[in-house]
N, C-alpha and C positions, 0 to 999 in steps of 0.2 A: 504493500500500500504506500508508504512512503518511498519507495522507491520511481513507483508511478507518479507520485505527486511533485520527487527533483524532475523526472523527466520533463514531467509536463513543463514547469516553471523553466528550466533550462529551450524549452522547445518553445515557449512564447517571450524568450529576452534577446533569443538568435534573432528572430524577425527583426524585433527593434533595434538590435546592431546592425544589422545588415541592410536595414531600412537608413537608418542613420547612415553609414558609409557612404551607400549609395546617392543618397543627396547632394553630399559631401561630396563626392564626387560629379555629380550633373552640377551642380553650383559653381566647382570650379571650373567648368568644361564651358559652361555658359554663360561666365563672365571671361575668358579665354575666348569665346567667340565673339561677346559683347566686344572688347578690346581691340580685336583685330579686324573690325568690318565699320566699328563705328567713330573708331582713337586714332586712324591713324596719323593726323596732327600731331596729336596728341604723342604719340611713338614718338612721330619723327624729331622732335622736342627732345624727348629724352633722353634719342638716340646722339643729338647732337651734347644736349651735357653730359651725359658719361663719355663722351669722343674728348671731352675737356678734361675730365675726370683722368682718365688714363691716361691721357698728354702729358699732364701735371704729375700723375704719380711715377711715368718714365722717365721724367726730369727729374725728380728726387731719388731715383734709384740711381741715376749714373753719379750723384754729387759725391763726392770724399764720406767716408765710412766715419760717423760720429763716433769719439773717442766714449768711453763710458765714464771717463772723470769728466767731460768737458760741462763747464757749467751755463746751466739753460736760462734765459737773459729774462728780465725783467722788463715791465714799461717805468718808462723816467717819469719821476714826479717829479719836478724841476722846481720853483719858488713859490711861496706862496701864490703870487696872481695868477701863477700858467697852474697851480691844481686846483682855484676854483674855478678856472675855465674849463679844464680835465673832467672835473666832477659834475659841473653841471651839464655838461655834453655828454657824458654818461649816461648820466638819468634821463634827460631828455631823449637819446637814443631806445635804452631799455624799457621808457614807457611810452615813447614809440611801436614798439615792436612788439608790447606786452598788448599794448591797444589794439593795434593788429590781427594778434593772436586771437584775440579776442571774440574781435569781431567774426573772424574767419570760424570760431567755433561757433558761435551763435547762429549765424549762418546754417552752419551745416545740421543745428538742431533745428531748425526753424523747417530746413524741407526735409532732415528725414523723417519728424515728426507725423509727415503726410506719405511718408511713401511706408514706414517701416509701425510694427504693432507693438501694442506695448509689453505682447509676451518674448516678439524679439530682443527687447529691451533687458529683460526679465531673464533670458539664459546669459546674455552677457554679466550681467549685474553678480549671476551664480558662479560665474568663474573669479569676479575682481575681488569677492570679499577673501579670495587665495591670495591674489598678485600685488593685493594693497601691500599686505603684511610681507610678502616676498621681498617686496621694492625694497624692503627697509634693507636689506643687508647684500644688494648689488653693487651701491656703493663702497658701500664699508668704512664710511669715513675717511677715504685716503683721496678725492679730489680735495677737499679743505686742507686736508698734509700739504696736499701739491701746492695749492694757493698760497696755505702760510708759513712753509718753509723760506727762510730767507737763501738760502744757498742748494740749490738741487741741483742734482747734476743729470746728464741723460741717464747714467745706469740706473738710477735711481726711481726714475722715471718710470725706464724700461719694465724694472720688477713692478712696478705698481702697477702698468700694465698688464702684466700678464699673470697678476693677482686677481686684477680685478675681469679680466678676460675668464680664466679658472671660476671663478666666483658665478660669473654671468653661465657658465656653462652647468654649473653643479645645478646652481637653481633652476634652468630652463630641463636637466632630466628629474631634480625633483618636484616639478610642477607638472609635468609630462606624467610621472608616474603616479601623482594622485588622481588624474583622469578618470580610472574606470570609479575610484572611492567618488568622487564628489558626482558621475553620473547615476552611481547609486543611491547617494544622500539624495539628491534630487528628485531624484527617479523622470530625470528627466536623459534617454540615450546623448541626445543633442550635446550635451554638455561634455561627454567624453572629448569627442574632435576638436573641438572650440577651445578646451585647455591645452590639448597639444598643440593649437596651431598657435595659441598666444604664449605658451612656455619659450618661443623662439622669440622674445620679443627680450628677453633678459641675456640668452647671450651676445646678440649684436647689438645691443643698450651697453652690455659690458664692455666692451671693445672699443669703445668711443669715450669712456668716462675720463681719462688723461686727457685725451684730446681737447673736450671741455674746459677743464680746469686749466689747462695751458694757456686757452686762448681768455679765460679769466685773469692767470696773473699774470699774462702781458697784456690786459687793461683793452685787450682787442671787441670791446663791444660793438660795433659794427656788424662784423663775424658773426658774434652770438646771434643779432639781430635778424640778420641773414638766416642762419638757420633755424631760430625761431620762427620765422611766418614761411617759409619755404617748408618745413616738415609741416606746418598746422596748414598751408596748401595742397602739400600733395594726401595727406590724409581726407580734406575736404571732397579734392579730386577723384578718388577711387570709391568715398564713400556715398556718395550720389550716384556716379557710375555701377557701382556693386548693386546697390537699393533698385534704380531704374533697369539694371538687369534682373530684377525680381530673384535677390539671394537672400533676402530675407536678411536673420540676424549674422551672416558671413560679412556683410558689407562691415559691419562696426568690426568684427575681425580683422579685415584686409584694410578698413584705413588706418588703425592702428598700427599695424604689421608695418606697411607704407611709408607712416610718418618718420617710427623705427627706422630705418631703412635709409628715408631722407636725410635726416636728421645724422647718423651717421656715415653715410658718404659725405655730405656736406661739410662735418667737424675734420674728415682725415683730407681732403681738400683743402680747406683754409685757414687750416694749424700752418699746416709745411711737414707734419712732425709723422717720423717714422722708427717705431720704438728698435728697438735693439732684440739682441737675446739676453736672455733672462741670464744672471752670473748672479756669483753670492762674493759675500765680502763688500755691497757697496754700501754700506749701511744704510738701508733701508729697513732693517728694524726698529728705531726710532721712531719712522716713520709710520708704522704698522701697530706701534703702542699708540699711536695720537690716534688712528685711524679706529681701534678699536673700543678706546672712550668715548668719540663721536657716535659709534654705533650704538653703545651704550646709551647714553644718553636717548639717542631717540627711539629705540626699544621701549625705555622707562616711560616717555613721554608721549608713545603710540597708544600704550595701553592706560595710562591717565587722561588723554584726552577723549579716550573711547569710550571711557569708563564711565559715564553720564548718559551715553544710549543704551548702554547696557543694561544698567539697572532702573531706570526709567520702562525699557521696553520690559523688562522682567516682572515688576512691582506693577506697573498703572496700565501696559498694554499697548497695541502701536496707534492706537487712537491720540492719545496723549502725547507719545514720542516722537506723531508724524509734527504735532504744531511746534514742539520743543526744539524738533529739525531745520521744519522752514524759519522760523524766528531768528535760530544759530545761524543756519546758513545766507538768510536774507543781511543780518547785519554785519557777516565779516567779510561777504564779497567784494564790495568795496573798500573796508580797512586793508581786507590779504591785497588787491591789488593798485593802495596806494603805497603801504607796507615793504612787501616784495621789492619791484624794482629800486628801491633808495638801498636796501641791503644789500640787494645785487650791486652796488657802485660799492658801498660802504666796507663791506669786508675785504674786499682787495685791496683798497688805497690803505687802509688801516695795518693791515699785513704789511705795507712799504714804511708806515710811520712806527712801527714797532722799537725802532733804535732811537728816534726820534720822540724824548717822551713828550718834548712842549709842543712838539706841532700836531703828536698825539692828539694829548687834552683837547688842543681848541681844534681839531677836525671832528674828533666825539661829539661837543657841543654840537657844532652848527648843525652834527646831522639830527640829532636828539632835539635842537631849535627847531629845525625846519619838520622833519618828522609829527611834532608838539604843534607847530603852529599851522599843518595841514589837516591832522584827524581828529584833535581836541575838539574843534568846532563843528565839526562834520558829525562826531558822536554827540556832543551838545542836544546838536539841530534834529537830529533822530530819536534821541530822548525824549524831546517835549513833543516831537510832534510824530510820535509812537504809532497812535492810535490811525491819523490821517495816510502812514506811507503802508500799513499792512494793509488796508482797504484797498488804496490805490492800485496796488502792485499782486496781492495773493486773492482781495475781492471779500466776501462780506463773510465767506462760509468762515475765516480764519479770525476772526475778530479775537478770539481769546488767544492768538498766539502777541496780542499787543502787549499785552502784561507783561508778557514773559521776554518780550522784545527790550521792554524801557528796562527792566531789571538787568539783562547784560548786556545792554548799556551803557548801566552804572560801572559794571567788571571793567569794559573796553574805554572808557575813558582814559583812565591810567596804562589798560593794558599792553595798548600798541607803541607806548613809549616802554612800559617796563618789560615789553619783552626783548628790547634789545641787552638783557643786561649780561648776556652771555656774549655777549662779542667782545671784550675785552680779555676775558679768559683765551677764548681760541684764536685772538689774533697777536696772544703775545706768548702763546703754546702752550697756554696751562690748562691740557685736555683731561686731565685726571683730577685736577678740581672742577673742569666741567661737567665730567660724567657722576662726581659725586651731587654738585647742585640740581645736577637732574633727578639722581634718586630721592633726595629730600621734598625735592617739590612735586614729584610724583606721589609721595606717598601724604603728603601735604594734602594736596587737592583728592587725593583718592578718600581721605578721612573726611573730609567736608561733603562730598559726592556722597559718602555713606551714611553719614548724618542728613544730609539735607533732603534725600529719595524719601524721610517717613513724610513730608510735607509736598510730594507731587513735583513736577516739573519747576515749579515756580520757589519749591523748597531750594532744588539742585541749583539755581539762577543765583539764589542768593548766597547758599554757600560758598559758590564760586567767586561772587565778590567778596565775601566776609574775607575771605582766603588769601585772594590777594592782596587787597589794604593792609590786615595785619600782618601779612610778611615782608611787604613793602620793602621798610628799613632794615630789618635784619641778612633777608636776602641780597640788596644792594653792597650791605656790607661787607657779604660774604664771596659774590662777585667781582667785586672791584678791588679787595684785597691783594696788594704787590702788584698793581696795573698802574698806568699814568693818572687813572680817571679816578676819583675822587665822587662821594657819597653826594657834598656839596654842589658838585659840577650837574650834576641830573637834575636837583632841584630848581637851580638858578636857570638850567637851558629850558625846563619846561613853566616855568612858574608865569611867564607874562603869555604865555598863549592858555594855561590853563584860568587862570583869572578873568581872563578876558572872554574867555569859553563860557565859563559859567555865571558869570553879569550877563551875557548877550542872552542865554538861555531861561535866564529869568525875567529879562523882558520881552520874550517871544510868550514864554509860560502869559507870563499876563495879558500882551496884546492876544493872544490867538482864545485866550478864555471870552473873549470881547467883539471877537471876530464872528459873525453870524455862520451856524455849519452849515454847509452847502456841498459845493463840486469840491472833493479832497484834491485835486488837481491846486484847484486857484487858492484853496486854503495852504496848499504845502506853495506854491508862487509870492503869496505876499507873508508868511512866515516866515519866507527863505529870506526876502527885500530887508524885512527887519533886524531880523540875525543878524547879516551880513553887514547893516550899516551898525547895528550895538555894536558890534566885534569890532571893525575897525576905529568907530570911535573909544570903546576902552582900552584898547591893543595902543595909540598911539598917545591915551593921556597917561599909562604907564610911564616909569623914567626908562628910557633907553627905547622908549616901543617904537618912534618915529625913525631912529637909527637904525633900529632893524630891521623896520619895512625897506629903507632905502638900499639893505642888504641884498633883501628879498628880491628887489626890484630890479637892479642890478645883474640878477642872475636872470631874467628873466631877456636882458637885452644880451647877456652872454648865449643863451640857447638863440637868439638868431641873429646875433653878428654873423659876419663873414668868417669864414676860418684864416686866422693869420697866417703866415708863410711858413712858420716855426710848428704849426701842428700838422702830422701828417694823415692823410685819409686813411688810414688803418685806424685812427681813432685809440689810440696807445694809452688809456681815462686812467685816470687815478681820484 
């Protein structure tokens, strides 16, 4: 009897393997036909830059054979005036390009949305809650070596390449080989081939990650910029292509796969750089001890920051944790991506001023000014007018995720300046007091997240602020210990944009109380008018606030001057 009952089960799971293969394979035969009757533009494009691609890597293969001492160069920071030109042509590039980015994915959500279902959605979704967690340890922490090592050399280099190469490959068979488990978990066949085809996405991800970082610490933003909207292009490209060939959920496979793809021909193109063989003796285990406190660190930091869907979804249900979601997610997408690119400048030139403690301190400041005096007002203005942007933007059915919005908030006020407080550890190498401040403050906030779950979503909001406030000052002090930067310096660079933050916010609180409700549109319009002028009226009756608008101001006609003759178009930022 049992015997009949494996067979049976074994004789109805063949079908759905064999069912699934075979799709798998018409899918790929059918966008392989799509391709070639309907792209060939499109080909012949390709075909001309990779004709560029191998021109260029044949010119690198006949140059002189890098020595494994020879040391791999830096971008010049040069005087003060030429690095805030340096820096602000940074930024202004990387949020360029991050804008870009952007857009080009929105884009591609906007039409696959119409072409692709939400259960295609739905198998990819079953494979990434694997590849999130993967990602953490493709890097390994050793592109941040790369960046803040003062002195590398190619062999040096080389090993971390083919570290991190090794690395990319062990993860892409152990992702590969939990396939048939997480088609089981599922019970969904689909999900088998989808993990193997996206397992190969880590090791040609590997294989590029020096390359990256290279073109990081010689300040090559330009480069980055390039291969940032060129991979989020050619992903776009194949993922409407894929869709309109009716592959269903392959198409979000193959643009991934793609961008992959882009993204790394592109990086071993416009580095120059071609690694060596792997030798021992170059001391690159130092390099391998930073790399693995980094890992550390966001390991700890992975699962503390997760750790608030988890117990949310476990205790109250995903009814709850879907609002807790959008709220979270609706108010850091624009902190992450005003956030993001200033760090992308900041950690590298900071790496160059590391021997340099006084030009250190005041490069810290300004980015911590400018940083302070972009998202303080911006969290403000989302604060008071909670209620008016969740309507506008998620629609009526969410209205209780506004509560839960103004409360972190309150967190994110402070928190996009206080999370830079790890960059002075890793940009002056003190990665093993890094990796311990992470474990403290993971277990920090994991103790708040478990207190605050008996009181609902709106519990965990608060803890989360409680949490950071009162570690505020101890953690600064724990961070900035033996670095240039001083406890003093963070207060003083955010104290006149946060003053002036929260005066503006309380006179919007009162005019918008005053304001008849109507269109949340014209409401969030003329809150904005009024913010906007409190703030710069309190921002300038501060002492120093007029001087440092004219700072502001300044760099603003720096991002569209001319380039003088002394900067080169490689864009070399510091």
């Amino acid at each position: 009897m049992l015997c009949r009952v494996h067979r049976q089960a074994v004789c109805s799971e063949q079908p759905n393997q064999e069912a699934a293969r075979r799709s798998a394979i018409a899918g790929a035969l059918k966008f392989s036909y799509f391709l070639h009757f309907e792209s060939a533009v499109r080909a012949w494009y390709l075909a001309a830059h990779l004709s560029v691609i191998m021109r260029k890597t044949q010119e690198s293969l006949r140059r002189p054979a890098v020595q494994a001492d020879q040391i791999l160069p830096r971008g010049s920071m040069g005087d003060g005036a030429d690095l805030k030109q340096k820096s602000v042509r940074s930024a202004t590039v990387t949020f360029g390009s991050h804008l870009a980015a952007i857009v080009l994915h929105t884009a591609s959500t906007v039409v696959l949305a119409r072409l692709l279902t939400p259960q295609d959605y739905g198998v990819v979704a079953m494979v990434l809650a694997v590849t999130v967690f993967a990602r953490l340890f493709q890097n390994m922490g050793l592109s941040i070596a790369t960046i803040q090592r003062e002195r590398l050399t190619h062999g040096q280099a080389s090993t971390m390449f083919w570290i991190n190469g090794a690395a990319g490959l062990l993860l892409s068979l152990l992702v590969a080989a939990l396939a048939p488990v997480l088609a089981w978990f599922y019970h969904q066949p689909e999900v088998r081939w989808v993990t193997i085809v996206v397992s190969a996405n880590f090791l040609i991800g590997g294989m590029s990650v020096q390359h990256t970082a290279l073109l990081k610490r010689s300040m090559r933003f330009n480069a980055l910029g390039v291969v940032q909207i060129a991979a989020a292009a050619a992903a776009l490209v194949v993922a409407i292509a894929a869709a309109h060939a009716g592959l269903r959920y392959w198409s979000l496979v193959w643009s991934g796969l793609a961008g992959t793809i882009c993204r790394a021909a592109l990086l071993w193109t416009l580095s120059g750089w071609l690694p060596g063989r792997p030798r021992r003796g170059t001391g690159a285990r130092s390099l391998l001890r930073f790399g693995a406190n980094v890992t550390g660190f966001e390991v700890a930091n992975y699962f503390s920051r997760n750790l608030d869907n988890l117990l949310i979804g476990r205790f109250w249900g995903p009814e709850l944790l879907g609002i807790y979601s959008r709220a979270y997610s609706l108010l850091m997408f624009p902190l992450n991506h005003l956030r993001d690119p200033l760090g992308a400048v900041a950690f590298p030139a900071l790496c160059h001023l590391q021997d340099d403690p006084g030009r250190y301190r005041q490069y810290f400041k300004r980015y911590l000014s400018l940083l302070a005096f972009a998202s303080m007002p911006l969290v403000a203005f989302l604060f008071v007018c909670s209620h008016n942007v969740v309507l506008l933007l998620l629609g009526s059915r969410w209205t209780e995720a506004s509560s839960i919005f103004s409360i972190l908030a309150i967190s994110s006020f402070i928190q996009v300046v206080y999370s830079t407080r790890g960059l002075p550890m890793l940009t002056t190498g003190k990665s093993r007091r890094y990796f311990q401040f992470g474990i403290w403050n993971a277990l920090s906030v994991s103790a708040g997240f478990a207190i605050g779950v008996h009181w609902g979503a709106k519990g965990v909001a608060i803890s989360y602020a409680v949490v950071n406030y009162a570690l505020l000052y101890p953690m600064l002090v724990f961070c900035y210990h033996d670095t240039p930067v001083r406890v003093r310096d963070f207060f003083e660079a955010i104290a006149r944009a946060g003053v002036a933050s929260l005066l503006a916010g309380s006179a919007t609180f009162w005019a918008r109380s005053n304001l008849a409700s109507g269109n949340n549109l014209m409401v969030l319009l003329g809150c904005a008018a009024i913010f906007s002028a409190a703030y710069f009226i309190v921002f300038l009756a501060i002492p120093g606030g007029a001087r440092e608008l004219r700072k502001y101001r300044s760099y603003v006609s720096v991002m569209f001057a001319r380039r003088r003759s002394g900067v080169d178009g490689t864009n070399k930022l510091a």
